[in-house]
N, C-alpha and C positions, 0 to 999 in steps of 0.2 A: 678625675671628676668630670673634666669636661667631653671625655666622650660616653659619659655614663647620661651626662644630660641630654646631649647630643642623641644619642640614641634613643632617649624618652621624650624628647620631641620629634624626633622622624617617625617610632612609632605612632603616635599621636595624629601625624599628618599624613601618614599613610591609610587612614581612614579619613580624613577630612582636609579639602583642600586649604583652608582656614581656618585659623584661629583667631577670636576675637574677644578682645581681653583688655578690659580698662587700663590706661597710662599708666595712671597711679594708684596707688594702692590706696592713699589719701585723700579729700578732696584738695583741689587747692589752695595754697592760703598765700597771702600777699607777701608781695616780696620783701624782704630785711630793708631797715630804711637804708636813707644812702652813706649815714655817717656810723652805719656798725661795724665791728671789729670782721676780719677776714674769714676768722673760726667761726662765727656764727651763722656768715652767707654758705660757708662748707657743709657747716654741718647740716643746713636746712636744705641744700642740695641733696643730699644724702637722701632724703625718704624720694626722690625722685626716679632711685634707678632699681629698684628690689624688681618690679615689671618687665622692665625694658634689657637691662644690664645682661641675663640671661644668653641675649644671641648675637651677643659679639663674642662673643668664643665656640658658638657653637653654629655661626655662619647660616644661621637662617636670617631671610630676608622679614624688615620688619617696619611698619612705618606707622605715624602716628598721624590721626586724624580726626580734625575737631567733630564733635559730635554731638553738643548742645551746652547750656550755662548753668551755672547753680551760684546763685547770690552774688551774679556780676561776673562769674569768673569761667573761663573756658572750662568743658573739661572733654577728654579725649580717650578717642577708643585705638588702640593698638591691632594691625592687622598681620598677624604670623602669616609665611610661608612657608613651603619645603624647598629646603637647599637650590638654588638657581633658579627659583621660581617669581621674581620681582613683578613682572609683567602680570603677573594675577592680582598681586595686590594692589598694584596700579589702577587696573581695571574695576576691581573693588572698590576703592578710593572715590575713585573720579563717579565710578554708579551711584554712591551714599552720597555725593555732594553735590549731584546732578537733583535728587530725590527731594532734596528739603533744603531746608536755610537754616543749618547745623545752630546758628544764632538765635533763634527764633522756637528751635527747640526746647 
C-alpha cells in the first residue's frame, strides 16, 4: 500500500512542484474540556490526520501553515513536496506569510 501511494504522489508532483491542500478535512472545533475521559480527546484527534497522516510513510516533505480564521479558529493549509524537496516548501511558507497577515485573512 504504501508504495502504491507513494508512487501516486510522486506522479502527481512530477508535474507540479506543490501541492496545496487544506490541514483538515474539517473545520476546527474546540478542544475536549479539560476534565473529559482520554477516549474522547483520541478520538477527536482522529479527524485530524486523514490530510496529513498520508506522508509519513511515504517520505514526502510536508508542513502546515496558518492561512486565515473562520469563527475564531485557525485554519491551515498544508504544503506537499517531492521526496528531499523541504527547502521549496520553506520557501513557499515563509512567501505566503511575508504576503498577508494569515490572521486577518
Amino acid at each position: 500500500m504504501t508504495r502504491s501511494l507513494t508512487g501516486a504522489y510522486d506522479a502527481i508532483l512530477n508535474a507540479y512542484a506543490l501541492l496545496l491542500m487544506p490541514t483538515r478535512p474539517i473545520k476546527a472545533s474546540k478542544l475536549p474540556d479539560k476534565g473529559s475521559s482520554m477516549e474522547e480527546r483520541a478520538s477527536r484527534s482522529g479527524d485530524m490526520l486523514a490530510n496529513t497522516m498520508p506522508f509519513n510513510p511515504t517520505h514526502h516533505p510536508a508542513m502546515n501553515v496558518p492561512c486565515g480564521m473562520s469563527d475564531g479558529l485557525p485554519v491551515g493549509m498544508t504544503l506537499v513536496g517531492r521526496c528531499h524537496a523541504g527547502p521549496i516548501i520553506y520557501r513557499a511558507a515563509y512567501t505566503f506569510e511575508q504576503a498577508q497577515d494569515w490572521k486577518a485573512a
